[in-house]
C-alpha positions in Angstrom: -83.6 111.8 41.5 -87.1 112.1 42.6 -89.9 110.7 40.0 -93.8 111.0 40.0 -96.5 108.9 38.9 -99.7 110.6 37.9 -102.5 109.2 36.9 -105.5 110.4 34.7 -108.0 110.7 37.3 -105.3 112.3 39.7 -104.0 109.8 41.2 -100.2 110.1 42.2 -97.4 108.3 43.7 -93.5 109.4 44.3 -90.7 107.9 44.0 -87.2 107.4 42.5 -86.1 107.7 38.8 -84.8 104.7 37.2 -83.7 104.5 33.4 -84.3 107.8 31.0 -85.3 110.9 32.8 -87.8 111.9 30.1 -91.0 112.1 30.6 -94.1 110.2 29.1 -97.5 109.6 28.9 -99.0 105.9 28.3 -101.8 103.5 29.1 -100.3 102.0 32.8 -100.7 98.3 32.9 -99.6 95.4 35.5 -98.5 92.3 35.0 -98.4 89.6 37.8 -95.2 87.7 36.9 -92.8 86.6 39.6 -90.0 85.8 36.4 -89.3 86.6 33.2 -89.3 90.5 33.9 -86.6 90.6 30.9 -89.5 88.7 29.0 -92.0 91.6 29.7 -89.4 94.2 28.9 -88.9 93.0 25.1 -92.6 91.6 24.3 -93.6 93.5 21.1 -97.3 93.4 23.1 -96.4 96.0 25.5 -95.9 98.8 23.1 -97.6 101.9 24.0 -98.0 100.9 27.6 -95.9 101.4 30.5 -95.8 98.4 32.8 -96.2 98.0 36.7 -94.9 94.9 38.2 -96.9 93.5 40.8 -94.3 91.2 42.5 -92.1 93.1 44.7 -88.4 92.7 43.9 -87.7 93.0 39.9 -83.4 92.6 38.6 -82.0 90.4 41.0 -80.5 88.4 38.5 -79.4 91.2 36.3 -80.2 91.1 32.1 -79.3 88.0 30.3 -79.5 89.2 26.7 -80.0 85.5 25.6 -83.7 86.1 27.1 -84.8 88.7 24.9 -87.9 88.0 23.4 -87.2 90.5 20.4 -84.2 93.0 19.8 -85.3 95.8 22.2 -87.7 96.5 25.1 -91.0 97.8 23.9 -93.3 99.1 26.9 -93.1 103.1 27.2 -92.4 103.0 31.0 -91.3 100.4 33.6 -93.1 100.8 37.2 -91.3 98.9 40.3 -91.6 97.9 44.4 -88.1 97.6 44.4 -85.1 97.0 42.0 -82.1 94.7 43.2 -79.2 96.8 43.7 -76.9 93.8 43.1 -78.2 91.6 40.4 -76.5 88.1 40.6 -76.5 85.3 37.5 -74.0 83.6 36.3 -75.5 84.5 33.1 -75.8 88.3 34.1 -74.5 91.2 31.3 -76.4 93.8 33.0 -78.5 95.4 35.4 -82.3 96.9 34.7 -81.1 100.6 35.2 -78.6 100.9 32.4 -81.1 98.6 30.3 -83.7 101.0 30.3 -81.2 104.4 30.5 -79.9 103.0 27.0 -82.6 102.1 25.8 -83.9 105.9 27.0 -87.3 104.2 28.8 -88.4 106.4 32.2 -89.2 104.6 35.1 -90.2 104.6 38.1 -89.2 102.7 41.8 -90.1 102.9 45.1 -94.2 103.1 45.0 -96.4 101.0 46.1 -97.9 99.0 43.7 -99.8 96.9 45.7 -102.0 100.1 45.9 -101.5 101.1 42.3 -102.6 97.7 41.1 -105.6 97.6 43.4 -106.8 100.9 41.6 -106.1 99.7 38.3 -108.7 96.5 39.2 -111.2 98.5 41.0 -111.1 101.4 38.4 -109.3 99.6 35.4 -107.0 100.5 32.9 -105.6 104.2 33.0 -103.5 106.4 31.0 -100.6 107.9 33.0 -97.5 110.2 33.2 -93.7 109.6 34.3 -92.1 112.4 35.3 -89.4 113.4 37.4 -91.1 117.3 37.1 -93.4 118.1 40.1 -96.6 119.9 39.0 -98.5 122.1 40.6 -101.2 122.2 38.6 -102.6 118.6 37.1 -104.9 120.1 34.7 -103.1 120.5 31.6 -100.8 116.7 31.9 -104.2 115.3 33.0 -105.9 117.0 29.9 -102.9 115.1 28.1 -103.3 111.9 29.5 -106.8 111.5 28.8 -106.0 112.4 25.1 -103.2 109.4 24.9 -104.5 106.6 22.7 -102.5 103.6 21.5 -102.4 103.7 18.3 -99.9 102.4 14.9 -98.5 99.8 17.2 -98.4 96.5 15.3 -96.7 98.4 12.4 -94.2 99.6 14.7 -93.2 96.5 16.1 -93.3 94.2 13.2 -90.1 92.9 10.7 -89.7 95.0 8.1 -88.8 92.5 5.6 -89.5 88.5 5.3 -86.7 86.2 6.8 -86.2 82.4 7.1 -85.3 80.3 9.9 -84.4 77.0 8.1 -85.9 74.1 8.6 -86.4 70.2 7.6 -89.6 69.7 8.3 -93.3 71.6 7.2 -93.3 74.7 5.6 -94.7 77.7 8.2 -95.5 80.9 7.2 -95.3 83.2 10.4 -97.3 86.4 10.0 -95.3 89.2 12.9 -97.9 91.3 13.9 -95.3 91.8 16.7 -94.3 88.5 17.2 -92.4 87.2 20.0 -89.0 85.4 19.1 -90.0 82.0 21.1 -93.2 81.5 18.5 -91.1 81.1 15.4 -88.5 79.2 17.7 -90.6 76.6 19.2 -91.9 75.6 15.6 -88.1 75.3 14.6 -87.5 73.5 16.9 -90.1 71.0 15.8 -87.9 70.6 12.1 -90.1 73.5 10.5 -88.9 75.6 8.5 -90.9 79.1 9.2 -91.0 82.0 7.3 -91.6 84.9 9.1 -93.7 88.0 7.0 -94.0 91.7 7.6 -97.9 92.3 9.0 -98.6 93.7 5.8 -98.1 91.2 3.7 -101.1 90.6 0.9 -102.3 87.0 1.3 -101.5 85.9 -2.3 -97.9 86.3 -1.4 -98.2 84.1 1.3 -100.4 81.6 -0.7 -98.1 81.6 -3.6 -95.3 80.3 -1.3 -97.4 76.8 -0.9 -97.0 76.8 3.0 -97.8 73.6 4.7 -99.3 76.3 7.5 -99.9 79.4 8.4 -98.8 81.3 12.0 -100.6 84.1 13.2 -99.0 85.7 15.9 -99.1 87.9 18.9 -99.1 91.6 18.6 -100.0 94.9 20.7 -103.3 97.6 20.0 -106.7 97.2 19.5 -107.4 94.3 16.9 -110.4 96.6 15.4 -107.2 99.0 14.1 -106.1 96.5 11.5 -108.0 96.9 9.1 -106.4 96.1 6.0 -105.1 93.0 7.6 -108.2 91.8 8.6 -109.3 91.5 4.9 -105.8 89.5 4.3 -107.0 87.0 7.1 -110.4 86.7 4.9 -108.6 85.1 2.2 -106.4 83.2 4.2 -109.5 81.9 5.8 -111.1 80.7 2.7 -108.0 78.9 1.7 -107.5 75.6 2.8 -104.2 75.8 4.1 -103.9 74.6 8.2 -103.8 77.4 10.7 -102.6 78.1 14.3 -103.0 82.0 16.3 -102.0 83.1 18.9 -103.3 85.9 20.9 -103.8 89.4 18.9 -103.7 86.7 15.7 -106.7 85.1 17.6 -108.3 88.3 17.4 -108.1 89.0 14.6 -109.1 85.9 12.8 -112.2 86.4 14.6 -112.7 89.8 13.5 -112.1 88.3 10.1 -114.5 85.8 10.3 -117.5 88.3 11.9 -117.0 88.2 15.5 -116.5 91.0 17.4 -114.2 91.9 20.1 -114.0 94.4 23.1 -111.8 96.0 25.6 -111.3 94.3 29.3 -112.0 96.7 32.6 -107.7 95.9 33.6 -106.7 93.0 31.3 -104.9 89.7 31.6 -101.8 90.1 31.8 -99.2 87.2 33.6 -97.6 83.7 33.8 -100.3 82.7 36.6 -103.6 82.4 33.9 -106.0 79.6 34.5 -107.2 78.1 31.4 -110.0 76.0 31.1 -110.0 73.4 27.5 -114.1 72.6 27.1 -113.3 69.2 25.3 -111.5 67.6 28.1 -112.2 69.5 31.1 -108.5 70.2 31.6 -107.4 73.2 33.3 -103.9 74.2 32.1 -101.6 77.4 33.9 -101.0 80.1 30.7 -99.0 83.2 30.4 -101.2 85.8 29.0 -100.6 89.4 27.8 -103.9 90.9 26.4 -106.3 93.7 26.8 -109.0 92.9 24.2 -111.0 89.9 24.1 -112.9 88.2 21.7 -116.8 88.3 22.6 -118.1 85.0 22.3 -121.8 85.9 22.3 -120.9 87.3 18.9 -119.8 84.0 17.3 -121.8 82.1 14.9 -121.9 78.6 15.6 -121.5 77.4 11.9 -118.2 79.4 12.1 -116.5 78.9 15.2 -116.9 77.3 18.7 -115.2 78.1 22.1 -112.4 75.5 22.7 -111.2 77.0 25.9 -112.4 79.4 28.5 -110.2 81.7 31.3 -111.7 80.3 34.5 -111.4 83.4 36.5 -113.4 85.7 35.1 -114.6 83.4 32.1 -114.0 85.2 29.2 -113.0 83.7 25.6 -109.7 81.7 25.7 -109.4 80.1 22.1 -111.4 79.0 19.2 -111.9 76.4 16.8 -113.2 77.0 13.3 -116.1 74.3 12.1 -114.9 72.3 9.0 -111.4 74.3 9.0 -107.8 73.4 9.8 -107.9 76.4 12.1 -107.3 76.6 15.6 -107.0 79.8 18.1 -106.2 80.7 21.3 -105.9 84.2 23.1 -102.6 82.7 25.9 -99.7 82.1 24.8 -98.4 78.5 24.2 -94.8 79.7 23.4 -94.9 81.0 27.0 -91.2 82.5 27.8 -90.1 83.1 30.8 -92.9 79.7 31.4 -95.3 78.2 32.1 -95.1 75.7 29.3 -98.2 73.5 30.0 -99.8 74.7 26.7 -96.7 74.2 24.4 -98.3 71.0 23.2 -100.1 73.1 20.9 -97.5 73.5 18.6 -97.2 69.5 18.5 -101.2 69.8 17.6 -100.5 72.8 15.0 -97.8 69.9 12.9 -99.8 67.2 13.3 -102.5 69.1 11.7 -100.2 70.0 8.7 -99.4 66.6 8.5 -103.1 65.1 8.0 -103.7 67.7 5.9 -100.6 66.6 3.5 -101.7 63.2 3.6 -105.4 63.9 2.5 -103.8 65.6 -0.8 
């Protein structure tokens, strides 16, 4: 079956349906993986976007439900060179097609999105259609499009109710402002035992469980949206309790603390991100998923001070917070599919809780 891709300023590209044959509007991103494509699919980060994947051949080795990096796919859409007809894993349950037909997510293959990549860079981000309906008038989906926001997404995509994954060590509470699972996995990993709270959650809930530290994860939208949990962040912030973010958490913390934040021209979004850390010098490889950063020229200096920096096009990579147990960083450390040059982070985060334990 014949699909179109239209973009907002009347672009369009044909193709071939893959997955649900409904249509939809979203915000059309790309992401420059070469793996981890089953990654992308279930990041709680994508939601409200539909996804173009820059490297050419996406499915060859099927869906491995192990992979997941929360219980469903997220993104609105799914745009592709080519899919593998005959996926091939040992580990294989399925293919990409039936993934995204049952989880009723329209795609689209068979464009080329070497060109649709180069006009989301040159013009940036735009809203879009998938379709397998050919207009003959663009006016009234493009008058749709251009009225698309993304909006009510971290509420969407976070837990609905608190859950434990048991541990030995120090006691993490995990705030899911669309978490992904490998977060709350690569501190369990490390003995802790990490508490995983709805987005909502008031901060005197969280204090009153005595947490060693506090987690504050990845999530999709504009951070401005979050209002109500910026002002949890402020009290989280003027307790003394350790504190590690990561990405939209980074954000907001920011936010929290007075900074401001604003929208890239096409985003970061990847497993190829060179970081930069300002202490050492070190440049480390980071997977990245954002489309808001926070603007450094905003900071004040007795608050917070840039700790790393993206060397490609410069912009604010992580914080740390003067005379706090609070670090940030907009990449992401847990980093599945890879690369896991930053995951060191997490071994910072516990040694942090465990100077701070000892000063008590």
């Amino acid at each position: 079956m014949k699909a179109y891709l239209i973009l907002e300023d009347g672009t369009g590209f044909t193709g071939t349906s893959i997955g649900s044959a409904r249509e939809v509007i979203s915000e059309i991103v790309f992401n420059t993986s070469m793996t981890g494509y089953l990654e992308v699919l279930t990041d709680p980060s994508y939601a409200g976007q539909a996804v173009v994947m820059t490297y050419p051949l996406i499915g060859n080795y099927g869906i491995c439900r192990q992979d997941m990096e929360s219980l469903k796919p997220w993104p609105d859409g799914y745009i592709v060179r080519e899919l593998s007809r005959i996926p091939s894993n040992f580990r294989c349950e399925d293919t990409i097609q039936n993934f995204l037909a049952e989880n009723d997510i329209p795609g689209i293959c068979g464009i080329d999105t070497r060109a649709l990549t180069k006009l989301l860079r040159e013009k940036g981000t735009m809203n879009g259609m998938i379709t397998t309906k050919e207009y003959s008038d663009l006016s009234e989906p493009i008058s749709r499009m251009k009225a698309y926001t993304v909006a009510g997404v971290v509420m969407a995509t976070t837990t609905k109710e608190k859950y434990v994954l048991p541990g030995n060590g120090k006691k993490v509470a995990l705030m899911d402002f669309g978490a992904k699972k490998n977060i709350a996995r690569s501190l369990n990993n490390r003995g802790c035992e990490v508490t995983i709270y709805p987005a909502e959650t008031k901060a005197e809930e969280i204090l009153a469980s005595n947490p060693d530290g506090i987690m504050l994860s990845n999530g999709p939208g504009d951070p401005k949206e979050c209002t109500e949990i910026i002002e949890e962040l402020k009290k989280l912030y003027a307790s003394d309790v350790p504190m590690f973010a990561i990405c939209l958490g980074h954000q907001l913390m920011a936010l929290a603390t007075g900074a401001d934040t604003h929208k890239l021209k096409y985003g970061h979004r990847g497993a190829n991100h060179p970081v930069k850390d300002l202490k050492t010098g070190r440049v480390y490889i980071s997977s990245q998923n954002h489309g808001y950063v926070v603007d450094e020229t905003t900071l004040d200096p007795n608050v917070a001070k840039p700790a790393f920096e993206n060397v490609n096009d410069k912009t604010n990579e992580g914080l740390e917070y003067v005379g706090k147990n609070i670090f940030t960083v907009q990449f992401h450390p847990e980093a599945c599919a890879g690369p896991q040059d930053t995951a060191y982070l997490f071994d910072r985060f516990i040694d942090m809780m465990k100077m701070k334990k000892e000063e008590q």
